[in-house]
C-alpha positions in Angstrom: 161.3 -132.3 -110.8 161.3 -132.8 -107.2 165.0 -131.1 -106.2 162.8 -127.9 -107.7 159.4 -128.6 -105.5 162.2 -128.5 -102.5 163.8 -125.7 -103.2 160.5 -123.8 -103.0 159.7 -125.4 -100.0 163.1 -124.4 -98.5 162.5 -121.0 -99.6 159.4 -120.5 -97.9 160.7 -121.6 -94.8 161.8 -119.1 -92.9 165.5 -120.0 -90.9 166.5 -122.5 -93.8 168.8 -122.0 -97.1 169.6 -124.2 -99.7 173.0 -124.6 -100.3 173.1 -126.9 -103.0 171.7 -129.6 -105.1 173.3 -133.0 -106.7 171.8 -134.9 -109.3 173.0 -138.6 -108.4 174.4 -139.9 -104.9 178.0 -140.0 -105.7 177.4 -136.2 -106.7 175.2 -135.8 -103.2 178.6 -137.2 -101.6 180.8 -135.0 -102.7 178.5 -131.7 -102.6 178.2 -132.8 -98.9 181.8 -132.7 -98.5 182.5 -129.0 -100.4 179.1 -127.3 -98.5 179.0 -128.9 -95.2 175.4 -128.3 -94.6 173.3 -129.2 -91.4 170.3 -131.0 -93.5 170.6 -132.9 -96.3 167.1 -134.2 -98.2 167.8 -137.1 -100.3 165.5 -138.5 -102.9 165.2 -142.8 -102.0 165.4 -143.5 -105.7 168.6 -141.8 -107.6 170.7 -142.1 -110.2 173.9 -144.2 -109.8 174.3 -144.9 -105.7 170.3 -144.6 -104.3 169.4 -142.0 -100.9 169.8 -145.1 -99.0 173.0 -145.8 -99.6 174.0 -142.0 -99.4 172.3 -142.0 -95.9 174.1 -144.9 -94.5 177.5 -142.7 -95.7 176.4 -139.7 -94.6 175.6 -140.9 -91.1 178.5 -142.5 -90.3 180.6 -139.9 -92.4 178.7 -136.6 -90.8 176.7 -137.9 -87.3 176.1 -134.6 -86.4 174.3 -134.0 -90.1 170.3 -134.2 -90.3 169.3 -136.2 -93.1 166.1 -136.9 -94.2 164.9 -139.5 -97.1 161.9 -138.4 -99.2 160.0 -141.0 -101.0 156.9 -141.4 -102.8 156.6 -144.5 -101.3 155.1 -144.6 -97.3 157.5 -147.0 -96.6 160.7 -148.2 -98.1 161.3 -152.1 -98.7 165.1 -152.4 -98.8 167.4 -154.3 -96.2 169.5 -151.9 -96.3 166.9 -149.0 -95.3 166.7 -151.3 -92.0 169.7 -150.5 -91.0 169.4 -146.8 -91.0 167.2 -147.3 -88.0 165.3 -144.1 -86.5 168.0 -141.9 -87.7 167.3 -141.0 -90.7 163.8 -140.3 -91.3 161.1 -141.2 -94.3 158.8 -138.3 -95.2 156.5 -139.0 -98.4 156.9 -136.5 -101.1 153.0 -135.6 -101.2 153.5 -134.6 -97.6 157.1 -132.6 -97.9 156.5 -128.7 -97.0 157.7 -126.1 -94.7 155.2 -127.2 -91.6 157.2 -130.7 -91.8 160.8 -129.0 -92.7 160.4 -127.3 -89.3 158.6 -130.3 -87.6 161.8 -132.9 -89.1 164.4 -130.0 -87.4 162.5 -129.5 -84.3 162.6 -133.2 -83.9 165.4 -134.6 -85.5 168.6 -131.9 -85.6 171.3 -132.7 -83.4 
């Protein structure tokens, strides 16, 4: 339900286009690899390999990638979301919309 809300919010932000979508992380991986795209929103909690894990690969995979992790959750209570550190930022789903799109790229792209 969610890949649809941020589609819409893509859409209505004017400068971005989605490019694609991926229903699990392994799929996320390898739609990453065909598209090449500059931001990639992943959902914390997904089928198969979780957004966490994704992030860590696509960060050390793609630096130059912006990726952001939505959650509906303010904070996420893994170990392994430590080690992502300040580059890869947490927005809550609630608060996800083109105001924060453009706020996440204005702070965040490379």
């Amino acid at each position: 339900m969610f890949r649809g809300i941020a589609r819409d919010v893509i859409a209505a932000t004017p400068g971005f286009e989605s490019v694609g979508e991926a229903a699990s992380g392994e799929e996320a991986l390898r739609a990453v690899d065909r598209l090449d795209p500059r931001l990639v929103l992943l959902d914390v909690r997904m089928p198969g390999m979780d957004g966490i894990e994704v992030a860590r690969r696509l960060r050390a995979s793609h630096p130059e990638m912006l990726v952001v992790l939505i959650s509906v959750e303010d904070s996420i209570d893994f170990p392994s979301a430590a080690k992502l550190g300040d580059d890869v930022p947490l927005v809550r789903k609630q608060d996800f919309g083109p105001r924060l799109l453009r706020e996440l790229w204005r702070m965040h792209a490379p």
